[in-house]
C-alpha positions in Angstrom: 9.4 26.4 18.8 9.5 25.9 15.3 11.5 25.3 12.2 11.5 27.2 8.9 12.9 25.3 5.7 14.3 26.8 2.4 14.2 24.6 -0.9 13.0 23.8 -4.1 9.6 20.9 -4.4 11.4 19.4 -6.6 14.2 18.2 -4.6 13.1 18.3 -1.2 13.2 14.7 0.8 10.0 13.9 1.6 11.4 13.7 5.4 12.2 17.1 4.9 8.4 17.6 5.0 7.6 15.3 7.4 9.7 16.6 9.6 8.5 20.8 9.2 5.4 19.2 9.2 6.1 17.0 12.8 7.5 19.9 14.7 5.2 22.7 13.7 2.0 21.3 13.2 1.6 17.7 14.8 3.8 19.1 18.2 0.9 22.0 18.4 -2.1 19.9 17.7 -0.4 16.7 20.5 -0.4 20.0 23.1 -3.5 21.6 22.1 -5.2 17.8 22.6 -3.7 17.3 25.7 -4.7 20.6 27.3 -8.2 20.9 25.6 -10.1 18.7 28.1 -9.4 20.3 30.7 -10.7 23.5 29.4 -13.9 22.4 28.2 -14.3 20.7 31.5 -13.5 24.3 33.0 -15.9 25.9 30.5 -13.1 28.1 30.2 -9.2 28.6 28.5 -7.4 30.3 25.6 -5.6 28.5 23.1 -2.6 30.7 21.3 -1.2 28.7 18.0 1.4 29.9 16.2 1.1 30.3 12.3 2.7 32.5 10.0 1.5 35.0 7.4 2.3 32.2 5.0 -0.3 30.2 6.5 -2.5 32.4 4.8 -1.1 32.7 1.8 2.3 30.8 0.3 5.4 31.9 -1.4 8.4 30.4 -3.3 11.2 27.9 -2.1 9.3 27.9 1.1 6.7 24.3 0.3 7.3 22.4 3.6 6.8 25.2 5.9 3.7 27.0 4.4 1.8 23.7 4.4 2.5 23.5 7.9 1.6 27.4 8.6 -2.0 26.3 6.2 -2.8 23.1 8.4 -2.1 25.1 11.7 -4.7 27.8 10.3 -7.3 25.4 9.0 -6.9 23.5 12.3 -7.7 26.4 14.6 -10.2 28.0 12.4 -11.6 24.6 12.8 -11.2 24.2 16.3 -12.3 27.8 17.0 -16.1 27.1 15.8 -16.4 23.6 17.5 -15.1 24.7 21.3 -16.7 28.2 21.3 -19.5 26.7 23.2 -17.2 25.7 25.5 -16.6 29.1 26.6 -12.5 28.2 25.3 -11.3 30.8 22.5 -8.5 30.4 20.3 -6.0 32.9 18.7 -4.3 32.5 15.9 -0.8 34.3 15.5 0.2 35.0 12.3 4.1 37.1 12.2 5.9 37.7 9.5 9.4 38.5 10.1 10.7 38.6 13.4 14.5 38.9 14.8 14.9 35.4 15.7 17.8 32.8 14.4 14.4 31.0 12.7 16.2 31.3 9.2 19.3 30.9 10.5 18.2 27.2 11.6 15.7 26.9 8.5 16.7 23.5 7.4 17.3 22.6 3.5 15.5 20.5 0.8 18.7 17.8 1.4 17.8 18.0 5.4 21.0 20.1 5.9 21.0 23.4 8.0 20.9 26.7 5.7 22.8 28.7 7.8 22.1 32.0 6.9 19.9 34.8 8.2 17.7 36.6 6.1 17.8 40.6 5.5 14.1 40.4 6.0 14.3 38.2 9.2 17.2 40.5 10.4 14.9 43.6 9.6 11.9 41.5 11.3 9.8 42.7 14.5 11.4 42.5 17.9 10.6 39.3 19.7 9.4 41.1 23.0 7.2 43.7 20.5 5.3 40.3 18.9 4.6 39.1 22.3 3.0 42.2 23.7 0.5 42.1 20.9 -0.4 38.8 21.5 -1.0 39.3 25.4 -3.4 42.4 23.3 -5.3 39.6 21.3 -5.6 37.2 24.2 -7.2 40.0 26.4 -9.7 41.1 23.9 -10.4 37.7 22.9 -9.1 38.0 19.0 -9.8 35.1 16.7 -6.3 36.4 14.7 -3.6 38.1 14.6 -1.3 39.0 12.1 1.8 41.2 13.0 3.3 41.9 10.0 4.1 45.2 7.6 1.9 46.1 4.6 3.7 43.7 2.2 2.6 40.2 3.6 -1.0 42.2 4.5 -1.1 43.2 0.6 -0.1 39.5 -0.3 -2.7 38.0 2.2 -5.3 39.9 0.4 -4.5 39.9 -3.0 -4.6 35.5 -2.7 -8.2 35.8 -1.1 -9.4 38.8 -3.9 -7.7 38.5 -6.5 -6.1 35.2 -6.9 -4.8 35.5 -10.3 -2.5 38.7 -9.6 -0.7 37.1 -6.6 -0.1 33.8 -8.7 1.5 36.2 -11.3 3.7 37.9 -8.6 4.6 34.2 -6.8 5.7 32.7 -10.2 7.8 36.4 -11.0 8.7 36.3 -7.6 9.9 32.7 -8.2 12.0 33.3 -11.5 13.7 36.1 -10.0 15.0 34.1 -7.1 15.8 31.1 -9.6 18.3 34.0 -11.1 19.8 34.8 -7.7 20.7 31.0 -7.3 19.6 30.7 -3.6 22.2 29.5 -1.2 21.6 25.8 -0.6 18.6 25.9 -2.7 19.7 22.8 -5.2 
């Protein structure tokens, strides 16, 4: 489980981050530390956290729930190198949109539910498609997975080569979504 959120920096509660932050970050890392000794005293497990594509790279009106999405990378890309010789892997999953009431229950900058679902979430992957390719990545031992279309695999690579163009786009991105006066987003 996890939460989206939908606001501005500017106005968002700082519980509003603490709280994206608590449920999909801290809640993995508790369960990952609770299970983790047992697999290194196995010599032997598979740890599948869930990230985002915008763990990898951020975008507008969206603050408290990339930062979560970045620590849940950074953690496991962290985790991956010092538990290898442990025999335990770990997988990241990284999906962009999938058909699943996560923007529906996104919550706002003032805490409050935003209530609507996305054309892009609506659009999204099927729910039982994403899981098939994870049970592919578990089996052949991936480090990542991103299950996404070309857009958020363009955006992913333009932040890591060419950092300057995807600010440009974020910040046009950012103004043009200013003008459409996002629902909730005051």
């Amino acid at each position: 489980a996890g939460v989206s959120y939908r606001g501005e920096v500017l106005t968002t509660k700082i519980q509003v981050d603490q709280e994206v932050m608590l449920i999909n970050y801290i809640a993995q890392v508790a369960l990952i530390k609770a299970l983790l000794p047992s697999m290194v005293l196995r010599k032997s497990g598979h740890i599948v956290a869930v990230s985002s594509v915008q763990g990898r790279m951020a975008i507008p009106y969206r603050s408290a729930y990339t930062a979560s999405k970045h620590a849940m990378q950074a953690f496991c890309d962290t985790l991956r190198a010092e538990v290898a010789h442990h025999n335990v892997k770990v997988t990241v999953v990284s999906p962009g949109y999938i058909q699943t009431n996560l923007s529906l229950n996104a919550i706002t900058g003032s805490g409050d539910k935003y209530g609507v679902v996305d054309e892009n979430t609506a659009k999204g992957y099927e729910p039982a498609t994403v899981a098939r390719s994870i049970l592919l990545a578990v089996m052949r031992n991936q480090a990542e997975l991103i299950v996404a279309d070309i857009t958020p695999r363009v955006a992913i690579l333009l932040r890591t080569l060419l950092p300057s163009v995807y600010f440009y786009l974020m910040r046009n991105r950012a103004m043009r979504l200013r003008q459409q006066a996002l629902p909730n987003v005051k």
